[in-house]
N, C-alpha and C positions, 0 to 999 in steps of 0.2 A: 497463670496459664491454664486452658483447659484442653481435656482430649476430643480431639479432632475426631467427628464421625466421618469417616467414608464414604462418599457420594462414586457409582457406580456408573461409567458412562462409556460402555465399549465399544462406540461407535460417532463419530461425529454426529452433535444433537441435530435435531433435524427445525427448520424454520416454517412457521406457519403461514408469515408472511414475508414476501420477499424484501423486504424493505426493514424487518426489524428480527433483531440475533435471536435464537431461541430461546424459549420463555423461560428453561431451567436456569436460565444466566438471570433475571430475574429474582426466580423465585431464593438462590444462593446469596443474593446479594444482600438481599433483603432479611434473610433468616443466616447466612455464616457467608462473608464475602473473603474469607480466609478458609478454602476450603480441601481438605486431602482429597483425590479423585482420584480412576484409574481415568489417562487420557485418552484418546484414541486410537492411537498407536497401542498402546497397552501398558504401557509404563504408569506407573505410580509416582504421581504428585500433587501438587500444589495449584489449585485454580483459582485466580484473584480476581474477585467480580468488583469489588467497589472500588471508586475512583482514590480517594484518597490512598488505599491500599496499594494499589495497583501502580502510582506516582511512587509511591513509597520504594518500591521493588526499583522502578527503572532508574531512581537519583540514588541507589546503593550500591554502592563499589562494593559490598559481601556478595552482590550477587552477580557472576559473570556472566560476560556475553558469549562464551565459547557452552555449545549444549547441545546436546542431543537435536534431530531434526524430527520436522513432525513426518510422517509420514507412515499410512494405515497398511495392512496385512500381514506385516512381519512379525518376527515372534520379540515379546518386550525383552528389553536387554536396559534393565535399571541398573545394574553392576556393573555393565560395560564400561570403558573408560569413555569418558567425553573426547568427540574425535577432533584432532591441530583444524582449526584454520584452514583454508586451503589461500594459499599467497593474495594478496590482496582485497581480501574478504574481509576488510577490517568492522563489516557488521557485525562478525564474529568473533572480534577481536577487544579484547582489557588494555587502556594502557600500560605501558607505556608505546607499545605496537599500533594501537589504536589512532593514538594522538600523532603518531610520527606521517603517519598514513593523511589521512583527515586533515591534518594543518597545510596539506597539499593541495586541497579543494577548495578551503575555505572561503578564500578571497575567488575561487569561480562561481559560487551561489550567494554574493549578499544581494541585500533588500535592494541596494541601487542599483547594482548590476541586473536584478531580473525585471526591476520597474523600467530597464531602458529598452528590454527584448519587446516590451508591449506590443508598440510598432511592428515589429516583424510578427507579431504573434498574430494580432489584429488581422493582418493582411494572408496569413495562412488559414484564418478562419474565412474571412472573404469569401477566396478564394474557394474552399469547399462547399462553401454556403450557394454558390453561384454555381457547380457542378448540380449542387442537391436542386435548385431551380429548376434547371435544365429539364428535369426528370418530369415535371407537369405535375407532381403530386402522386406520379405512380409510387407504390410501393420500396420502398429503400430501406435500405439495413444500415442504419445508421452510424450502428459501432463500426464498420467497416469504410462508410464514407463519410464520417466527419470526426466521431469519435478516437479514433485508433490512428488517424492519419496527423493530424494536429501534435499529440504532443510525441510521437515518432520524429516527423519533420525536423521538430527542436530540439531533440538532442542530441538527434544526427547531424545535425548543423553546429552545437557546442562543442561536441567531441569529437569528429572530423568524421563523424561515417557515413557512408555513401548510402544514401535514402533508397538506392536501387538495388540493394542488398536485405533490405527492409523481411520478404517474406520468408530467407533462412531464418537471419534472428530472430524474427518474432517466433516462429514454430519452434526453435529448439529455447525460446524464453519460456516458453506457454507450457512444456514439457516440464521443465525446475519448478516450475512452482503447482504443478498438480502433486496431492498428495498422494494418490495412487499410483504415481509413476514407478515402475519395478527398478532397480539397481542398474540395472545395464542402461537404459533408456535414460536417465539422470548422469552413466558418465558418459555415455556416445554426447548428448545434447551440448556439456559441459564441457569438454573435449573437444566439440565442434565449433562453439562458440570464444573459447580460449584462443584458439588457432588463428580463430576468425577476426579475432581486435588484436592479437599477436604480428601477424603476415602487416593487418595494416598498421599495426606499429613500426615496426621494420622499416615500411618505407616510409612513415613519418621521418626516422632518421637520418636519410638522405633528402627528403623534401618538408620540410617541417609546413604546417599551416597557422593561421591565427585560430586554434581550437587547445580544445583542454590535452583531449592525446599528444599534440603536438608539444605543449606545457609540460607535459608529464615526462616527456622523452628529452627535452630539454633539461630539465632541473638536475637533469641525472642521478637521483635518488631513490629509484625504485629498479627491479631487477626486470627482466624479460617477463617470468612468471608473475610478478606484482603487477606489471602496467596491464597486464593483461584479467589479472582476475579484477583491479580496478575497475577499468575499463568493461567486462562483462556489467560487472555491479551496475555499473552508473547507467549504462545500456539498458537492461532489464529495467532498474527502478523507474527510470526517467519517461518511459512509456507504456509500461502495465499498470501504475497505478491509478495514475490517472489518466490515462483513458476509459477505464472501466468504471471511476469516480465520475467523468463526465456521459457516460451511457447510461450508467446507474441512476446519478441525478436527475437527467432528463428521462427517465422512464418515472421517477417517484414525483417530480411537477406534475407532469402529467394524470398520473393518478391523484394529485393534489392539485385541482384547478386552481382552489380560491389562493391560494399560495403563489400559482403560475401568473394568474391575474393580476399580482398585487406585484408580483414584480413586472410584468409589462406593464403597469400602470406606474410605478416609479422605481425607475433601472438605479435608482443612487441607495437602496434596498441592496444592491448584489454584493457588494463587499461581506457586509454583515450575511447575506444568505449560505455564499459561500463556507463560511464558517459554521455555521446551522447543517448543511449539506453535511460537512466534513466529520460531522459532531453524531449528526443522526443516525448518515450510512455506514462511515468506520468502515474500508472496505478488506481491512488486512484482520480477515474475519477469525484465524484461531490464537488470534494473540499474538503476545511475541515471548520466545522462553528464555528463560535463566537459568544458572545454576548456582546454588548456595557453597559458596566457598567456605561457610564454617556455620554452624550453628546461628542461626537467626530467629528471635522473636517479631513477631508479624501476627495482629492482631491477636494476640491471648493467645496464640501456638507456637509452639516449635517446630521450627522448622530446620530437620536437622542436613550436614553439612554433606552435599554431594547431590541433594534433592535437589528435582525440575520443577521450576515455577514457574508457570503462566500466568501475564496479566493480560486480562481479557479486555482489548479496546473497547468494542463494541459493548460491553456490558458496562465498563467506567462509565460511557460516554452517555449513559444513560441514569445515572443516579441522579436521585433525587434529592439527594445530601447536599449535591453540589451545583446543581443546575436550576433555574428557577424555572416555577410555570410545570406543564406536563411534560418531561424530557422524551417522554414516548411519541409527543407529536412533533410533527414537523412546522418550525417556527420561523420563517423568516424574516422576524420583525422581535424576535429573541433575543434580551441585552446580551451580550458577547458575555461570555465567561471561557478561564481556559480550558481548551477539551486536548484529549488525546491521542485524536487520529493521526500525529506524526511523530508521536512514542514520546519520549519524556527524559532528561537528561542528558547525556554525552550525546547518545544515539541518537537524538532528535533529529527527524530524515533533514537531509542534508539542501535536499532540492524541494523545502514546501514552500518556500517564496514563489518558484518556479511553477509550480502545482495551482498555486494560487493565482498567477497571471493567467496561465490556460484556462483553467475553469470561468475565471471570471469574463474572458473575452469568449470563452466558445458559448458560455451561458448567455450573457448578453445580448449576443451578436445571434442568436437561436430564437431567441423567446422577439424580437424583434422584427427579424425577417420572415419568421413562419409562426404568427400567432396562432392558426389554426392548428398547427402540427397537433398528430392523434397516433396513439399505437395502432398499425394497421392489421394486431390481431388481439383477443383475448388477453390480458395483462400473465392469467393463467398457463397462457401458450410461450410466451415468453421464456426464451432456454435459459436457468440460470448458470453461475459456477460456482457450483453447491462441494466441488469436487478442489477446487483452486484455494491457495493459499490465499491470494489476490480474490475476493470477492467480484461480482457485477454480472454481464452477461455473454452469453458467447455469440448471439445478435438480437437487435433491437429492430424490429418492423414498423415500422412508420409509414403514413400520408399523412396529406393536410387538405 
């Protein structure tokens, strides 16, 4: 083993360019991909830039999923206890809790199940495609009108929530995952949103539907609190990530024609692209953290027991260890290898089959109907969410 130097970084690194993680993620990887950091928040730990390492972390049961939360201005609390779970949060949760939870869902996200939603998905892309027409090419924000709408739609339609409720949740979504949100703002949001899949659980119970909340109140195995912090979960994930996966991808084509060309020139390209996209952008941009439940060795350190470790998607997802070709560029013609933009082990997100049908129809069905589509300002002008645990944008400007 040897002793770990200190790498200092009291503030989230900042990005050069909007389409790849900052260069210090890089330069660690490359020179100590196991490395002690203070993080942004201010805590003292562990930051895992290479991929093997970073896999390594997420398939070990020493390191738990119950951990500290990232979030910047407060004063570091390394000694603090790791805070419980809050009911249904089983992202944050070890088996046995985990698995009890989780084997709930399973059977609502496999490969057949989401390859049968195509069709409806297909026809919600249409559908917005056919509003964006409308427009004659004026100016449109696209995350707003096709991005964000799309996979909203679907899993308010899985889970039985009413799409006309759409603009509470997402504002009190968009709140949980800014890292700068103060303490009160993070439990009003959470509070609001609990309530919010709570009431409509409830009357799941007297009217049940063919949806997952409705499944979930059936089975009878989860309390008021669990179906509801469930329920928040699947909510949030099922249309922040990727929507912002698909506003992100279609602003980085764009900036990358001969890429954008090659897939309008042949659409049986997108399966494989999307994976390229998923691999490039990585949009769950400060990682995802741990906690070492006992003393761990992890590349030549120790890593001792109670320590926070983060393994850095976006920086795995770019090694050159593992990925063939230049992984800094964007390849859509890239042999497939496995990447880790939907984490690794137990936790492997639950809904990427799902992720995967959206993108692949809204890409599609984009690059098809509006070849000419162009950012309709400055790439530079472009707002990012430099500020979000969820990477992408907070609008996208387009004509064509």
């Amino acid at each position: 083993m040897t002793e770990a130097q200190p790498v200092t970084t009291t503030q989230p690194m900042a990005r050069t360019c909007p389409f790849d993680p900052p260069s210090e993620y890089r330069t660690l990887r490359e020179q100590s991909p196991v490395a002690e950091v203070t993080l942004p928040d201010g805590l003292r730990g562990w930051l895992i830039t290479g991929y093997e390492e970073a896999r390594a972390v997420l398939a070990d049961p020493r390191f738990s999923s119950r951990r500290r939360g990232l979030r910047t201005g407060g004063a570091p609390a390394g000694d603090a206890p790791v805070p419980p779970p809050a009911p249904g949060m089983f992202i944050l949760m070890d088996p046995p809790e985990h698995t009890r939870l989780r084997r709930l869902l399973t059977g609502q996200f496999t490969v057949r199940r989401m390859r049968q939603l195509t069709p409806a998905v297909e026809k919600i892309v249409a559908e917005h495609l056919d509003a964006l027409a409308a427009t004659e090419g004026r100016p449109v924000d696209l995350l707003q009108a096709f991005a964000l709408p799309i996979p909203s739609l679907v899993i308010c339609e899985l889970l039985g929530v009413p799409y006309a409720d759409r603009v509470e949740f997402q504002r009190n979504s968009a709140t949980l995952i800014r890292i700068d949100a103060t303490p009160e703002e993070l439990q009003q949001a959470q509070q609001a949103l609990n309530q919010f899949i709570g009431q409509l659980a409830l009357a799941k119970r007297t009217e049940p539907g063919d949806d997952i909340l409705s499944g979930l109140v059936r089975s009878g195995e989860l309390t008021d609190e669990e179906l509801a912090g469930v329920g928040v979960l699947l909510l949030l994930a099922g249309h922040e990530t990727t929507a912002n996966m698909i506003a992100l991808a279609t602003m980085c084509l764009l900036q990358n024609p001969g890429q954008w060309e090659a897939l309008r020139a042949d659409p049986s390209l997108m399966d494989g692209a999307v994976e390229e996209l998923l691999r490039y952008l990585s949009v769950i941009q400060y990682g995802v953290r741990r906690t070492a439940l006992e003393d761990v060795e992890l590349g030549g350190h120790r890593i001792q027991a109670g320590s926070t470790v983060v393994a850095c998607l976006p920086s795995g997802n770019r090694d050159t260890e593992h990925f063939s070709g230049d992984p800094e560029q964007l390849d859509v013609h890239r042999p497939y290898s496995p990447h880790l933009a939907f984490g690794h082990g137990i936790h492997q997100c639950l809904g990427q089959q799902l992720a995967r049908v959206e993108m692949k129809a809204a890409l599609t069905a984009l690059i098809e109907r509006f070849p000419t589509l162009r950012l309709a300002v400055p790439v530079e002008q472009v707002p990012m969410r430099d500020n979000m645990i969820v990477y992408g944008v907070h609008e996208l400007p387009v004509t064509w």
